[in-house]
C-alpha positions in Angstrom: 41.7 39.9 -8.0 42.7 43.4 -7.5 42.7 45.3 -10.5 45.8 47.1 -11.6 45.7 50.8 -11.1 47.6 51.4 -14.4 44.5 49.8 -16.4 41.8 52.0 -13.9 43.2 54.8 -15.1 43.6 54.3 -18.4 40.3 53.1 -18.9 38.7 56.5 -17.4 41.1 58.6 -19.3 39.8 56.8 -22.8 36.1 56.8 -21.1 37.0 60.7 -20.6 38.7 61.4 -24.5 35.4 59.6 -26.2 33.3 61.7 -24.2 35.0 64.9 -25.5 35.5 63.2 -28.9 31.9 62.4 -29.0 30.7 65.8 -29.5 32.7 66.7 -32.3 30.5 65.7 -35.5 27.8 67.4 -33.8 28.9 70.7 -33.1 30.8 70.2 -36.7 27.5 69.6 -38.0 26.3 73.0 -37.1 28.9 75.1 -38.5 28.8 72.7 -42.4 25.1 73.8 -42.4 25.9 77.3 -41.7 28.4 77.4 -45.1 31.4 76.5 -43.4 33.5 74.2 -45.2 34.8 70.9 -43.9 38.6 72.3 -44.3 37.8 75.5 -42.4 35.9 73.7 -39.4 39.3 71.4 -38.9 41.6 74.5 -39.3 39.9 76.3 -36.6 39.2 73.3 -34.2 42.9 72.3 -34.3 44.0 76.3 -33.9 42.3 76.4 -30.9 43.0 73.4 -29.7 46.9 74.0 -30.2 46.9 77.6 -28.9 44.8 76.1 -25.1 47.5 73.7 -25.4 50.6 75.3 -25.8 51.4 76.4 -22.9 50.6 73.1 -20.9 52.7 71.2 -23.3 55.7 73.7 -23.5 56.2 73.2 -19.1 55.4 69.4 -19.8 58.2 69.2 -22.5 60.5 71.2 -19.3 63.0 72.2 -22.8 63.6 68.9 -23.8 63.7 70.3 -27.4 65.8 67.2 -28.7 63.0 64.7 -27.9 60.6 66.3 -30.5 64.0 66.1 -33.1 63.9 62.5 -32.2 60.6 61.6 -32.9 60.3 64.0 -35.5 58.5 61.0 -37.9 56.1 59.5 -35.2 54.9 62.9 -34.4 54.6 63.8 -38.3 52.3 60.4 -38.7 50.3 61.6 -35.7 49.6 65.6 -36.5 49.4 65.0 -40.5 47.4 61.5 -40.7 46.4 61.1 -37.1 44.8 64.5 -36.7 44.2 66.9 -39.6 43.8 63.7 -42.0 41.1 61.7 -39.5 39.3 65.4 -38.9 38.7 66.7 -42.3 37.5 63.3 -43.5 35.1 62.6 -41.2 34.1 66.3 -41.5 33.5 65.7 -45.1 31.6 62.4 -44.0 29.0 63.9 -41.6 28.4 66.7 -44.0 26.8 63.9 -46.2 25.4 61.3 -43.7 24.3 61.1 -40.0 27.0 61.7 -37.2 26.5 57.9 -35.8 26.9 55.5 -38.6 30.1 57.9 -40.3 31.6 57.5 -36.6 30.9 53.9 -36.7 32.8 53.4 -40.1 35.8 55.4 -38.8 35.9 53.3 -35.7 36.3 49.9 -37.6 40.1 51.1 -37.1 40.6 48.7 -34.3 40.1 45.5 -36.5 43.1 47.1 -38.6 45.1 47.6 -36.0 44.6 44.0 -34.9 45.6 43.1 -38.4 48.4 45.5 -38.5 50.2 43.8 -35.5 49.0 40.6 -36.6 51.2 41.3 -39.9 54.2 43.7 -38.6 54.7 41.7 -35.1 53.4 38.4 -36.1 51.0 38.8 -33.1 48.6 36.6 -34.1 45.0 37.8 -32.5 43.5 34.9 -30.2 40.0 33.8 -30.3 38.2 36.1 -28.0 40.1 38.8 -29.8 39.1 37.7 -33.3 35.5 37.6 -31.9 35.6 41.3 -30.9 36.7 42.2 -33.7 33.8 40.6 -35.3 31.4 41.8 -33.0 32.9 45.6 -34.3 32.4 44.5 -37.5 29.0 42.9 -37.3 28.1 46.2 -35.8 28.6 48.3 -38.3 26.0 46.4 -40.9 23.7 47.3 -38.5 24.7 50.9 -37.7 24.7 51.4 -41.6 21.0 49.0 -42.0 23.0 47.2 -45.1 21.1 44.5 -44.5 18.0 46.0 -45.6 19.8 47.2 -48.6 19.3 50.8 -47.3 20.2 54.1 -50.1 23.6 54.6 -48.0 25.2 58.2 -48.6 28.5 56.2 -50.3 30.5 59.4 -51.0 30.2 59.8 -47.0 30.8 56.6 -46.0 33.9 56.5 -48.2 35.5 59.5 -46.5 34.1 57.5 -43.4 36.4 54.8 -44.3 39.6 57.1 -45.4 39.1 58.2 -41.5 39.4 55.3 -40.3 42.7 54.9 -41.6 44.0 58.1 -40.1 42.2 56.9 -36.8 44.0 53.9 -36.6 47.5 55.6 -37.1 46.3 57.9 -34.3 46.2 54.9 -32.0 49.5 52.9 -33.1 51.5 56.0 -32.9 50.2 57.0 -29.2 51.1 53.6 -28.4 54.5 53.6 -29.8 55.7 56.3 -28.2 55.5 55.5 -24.8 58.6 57.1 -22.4 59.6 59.4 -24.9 57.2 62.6 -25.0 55.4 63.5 -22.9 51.3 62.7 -23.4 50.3 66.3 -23.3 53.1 67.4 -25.4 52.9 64.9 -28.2 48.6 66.1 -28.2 50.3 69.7 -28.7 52.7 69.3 -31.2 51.1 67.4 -33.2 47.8 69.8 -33.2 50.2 72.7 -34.1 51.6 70.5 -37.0 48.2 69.4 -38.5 46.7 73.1 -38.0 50.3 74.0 -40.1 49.9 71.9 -42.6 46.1 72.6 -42.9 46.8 76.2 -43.1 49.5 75.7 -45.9 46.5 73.4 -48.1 43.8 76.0 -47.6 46.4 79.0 -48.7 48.0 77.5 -52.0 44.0 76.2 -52.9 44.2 73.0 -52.8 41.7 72.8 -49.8 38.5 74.6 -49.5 38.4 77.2 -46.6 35.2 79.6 -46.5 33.3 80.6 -43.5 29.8 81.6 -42.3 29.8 84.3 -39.4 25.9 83.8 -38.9 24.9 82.1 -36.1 25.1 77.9 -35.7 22.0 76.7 -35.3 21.2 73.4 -33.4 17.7 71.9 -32.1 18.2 73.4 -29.1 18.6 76.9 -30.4 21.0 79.2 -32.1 24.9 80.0 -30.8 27.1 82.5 -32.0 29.1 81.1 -34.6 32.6 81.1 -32.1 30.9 79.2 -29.5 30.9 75.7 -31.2 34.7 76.5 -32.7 36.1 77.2 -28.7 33.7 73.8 -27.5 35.6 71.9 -30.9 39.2 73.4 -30.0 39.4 73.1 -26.2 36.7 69.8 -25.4 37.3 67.9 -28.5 40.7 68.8 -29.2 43.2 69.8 -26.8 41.3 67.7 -23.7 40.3 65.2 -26.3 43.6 64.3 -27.8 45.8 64.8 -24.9 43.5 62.4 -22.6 43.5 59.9 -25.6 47.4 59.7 -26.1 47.2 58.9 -22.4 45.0 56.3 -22.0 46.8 54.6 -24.9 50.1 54.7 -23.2 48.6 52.6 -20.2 46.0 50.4 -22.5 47.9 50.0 -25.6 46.7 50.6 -28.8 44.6 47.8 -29.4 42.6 48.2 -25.9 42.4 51.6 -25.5 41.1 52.2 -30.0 38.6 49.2 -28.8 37.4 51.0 -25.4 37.5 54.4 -27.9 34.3 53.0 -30.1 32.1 54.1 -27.1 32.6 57.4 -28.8 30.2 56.0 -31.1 27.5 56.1 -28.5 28.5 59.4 -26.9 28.3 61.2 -30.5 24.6 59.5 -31.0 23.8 61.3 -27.8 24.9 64.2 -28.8 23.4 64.0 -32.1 20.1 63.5 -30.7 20.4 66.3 -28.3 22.0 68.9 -30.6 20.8 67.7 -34.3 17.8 65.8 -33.1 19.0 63.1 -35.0 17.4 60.2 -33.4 19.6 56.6 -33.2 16.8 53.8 -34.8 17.0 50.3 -33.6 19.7 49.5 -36.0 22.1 51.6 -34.5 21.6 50.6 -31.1 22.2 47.0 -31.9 25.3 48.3 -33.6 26.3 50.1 -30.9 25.8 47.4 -28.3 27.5 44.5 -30.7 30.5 47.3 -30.9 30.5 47.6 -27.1 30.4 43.8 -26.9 33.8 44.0 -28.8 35.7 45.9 -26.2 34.9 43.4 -23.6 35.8 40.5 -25.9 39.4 42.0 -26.6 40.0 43.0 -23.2 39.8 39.4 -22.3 41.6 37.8 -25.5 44.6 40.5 -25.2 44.7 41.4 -21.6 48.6 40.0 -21.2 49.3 41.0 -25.0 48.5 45.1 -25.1 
């Protein structure tokens, strides 16, 4: 049966976003332990990300000004919860635990979003669906070794979790959006709105924004401290987000937050390359239980995405 070209490419724009997504916590990681703050990390990733974005966007958007008016809410949910909300808690988480199992807590979003259209849409999930989902979760008690009754970092995991419920408002939004704005264009304005409202926080106090200007330092060896904040704005923000809002418009949200957790194993790789942060057995059976899930919704929700 010949596979529709809609889902090829939507599957190898998600494959491509969790790629660029997956090296976020670890370059992130870098710049915490140099004195940056989680606040000021987000604030620069998403300034970069929205000024290599802009002008892609604005020629996308062709002066259609009245189509952001229109979905002036959607595109609110997605730059203030979406974006600046998911990024500055899971910043906050992976200052206080490892990259992979924070990643894995944020991407239990998918089993919300099942519920969420289960409740709203009275989309009831079918069996293969319900088993992903369960897969996803059973992979996470082994990504965070609960089992063993393991000293889990809980202040991280439970920005881990707030994450997760920006994450999956990322999704649902991208998905809901679909003729309207244009992919790249909804990635940029919502990037200038989150790096907006960010700005606002860190000026009247209410979020912390301090900087280190001495080098990042990584196992591989030191960078200057703007080379991780250009990889974080343009690779895991503007390329990220914009080939994410587009492999959600083909996939749907369900598909396309499911085919997202392979982020999980892309970040462990870069962990281990860039923090020497080594995945243990435990993780890797999470991981492979998570990647299980994707296949199992794919083939309960194929006709329902």
């Amino acid at each position: 049966m010949r596979v529709p070209s809609r889902l090829v490419s939507g599957l190898l724009l998600a494959l491509l976003s969790a790629a660029s997504f997956g090296i976020s916590g670890a370059l992130a990681r870098g710049l915490l332990e140099a004195g940056w703050s989680p606040g000021a990390v987000v604030l620069a990733r998403l300034s970069v990300g929205a000024l290599a974005l802009a002008p892609f966007a604005l020629i996308a958007l062709r002066g259609r000004w009245w189509l952001l008016r229109a979905q002036a809410r959607p595109v609110l949910i997605y730059g203030a919860l979406g974006m600046a909300g998911t990024q500055f808690c899971y910043f906050s988480a992976v200052s206080t635990m490892d990259v992979a199992p924070a990643l894995l807590i944020e991407f239990t979003a998918p089993v919300a979003i099942v519920g969420w259209w289960w409740l709203r849409r009275g989309q009831r999930p079918r069996p293969l669906t319900v088993l992903g989902a369960c897969s996803a979760i059973a992979g996470l008690v082994f990504a965070l070794d609960l089992a063993s009754g393991a000293d889990i970092a809980w202040t991280g995991a439970a920005w881990a979790f707030a994450a997760m419920i920006g994450n999956a408002a990322y999704f649902l939004v991208s998905g809901e959006t679909d003729g309207v704005l244009p992919p790249i264009t909804l990635a940029g304005a919502g990037l200038v709105l989150s790096a907006v409202i960010l700005a606002v926080l860190g000026a009247i106090g209410v979020l912390p924004m301090h900087a280190n200007f001495a080098p990042a330092v990584y196992a591989i060896g030191e960078t200057p401290w703007w080379a991780p904040l250009v990889a974080l704005g343009v690779i895991a923000a503007a390329i990220a987000y914009t080939t994410g809002t587009a492999a959600t418009r083909r996939l749907g949200s369900r598909l396309a937050s499911f085919v997202a957790l392979i982020e999980v194993v892309t970040s462990a790789l870069f962990a281990w390359l860039l923090l020497d942060q080594r995945p243990g057995p435990a993780v890797i059976v999470g991981a492979l239980l998570i990647i299980t899930g994707v296949v199992l919704v794919r083939l309960g929700d194929r006709d329902m995405a």
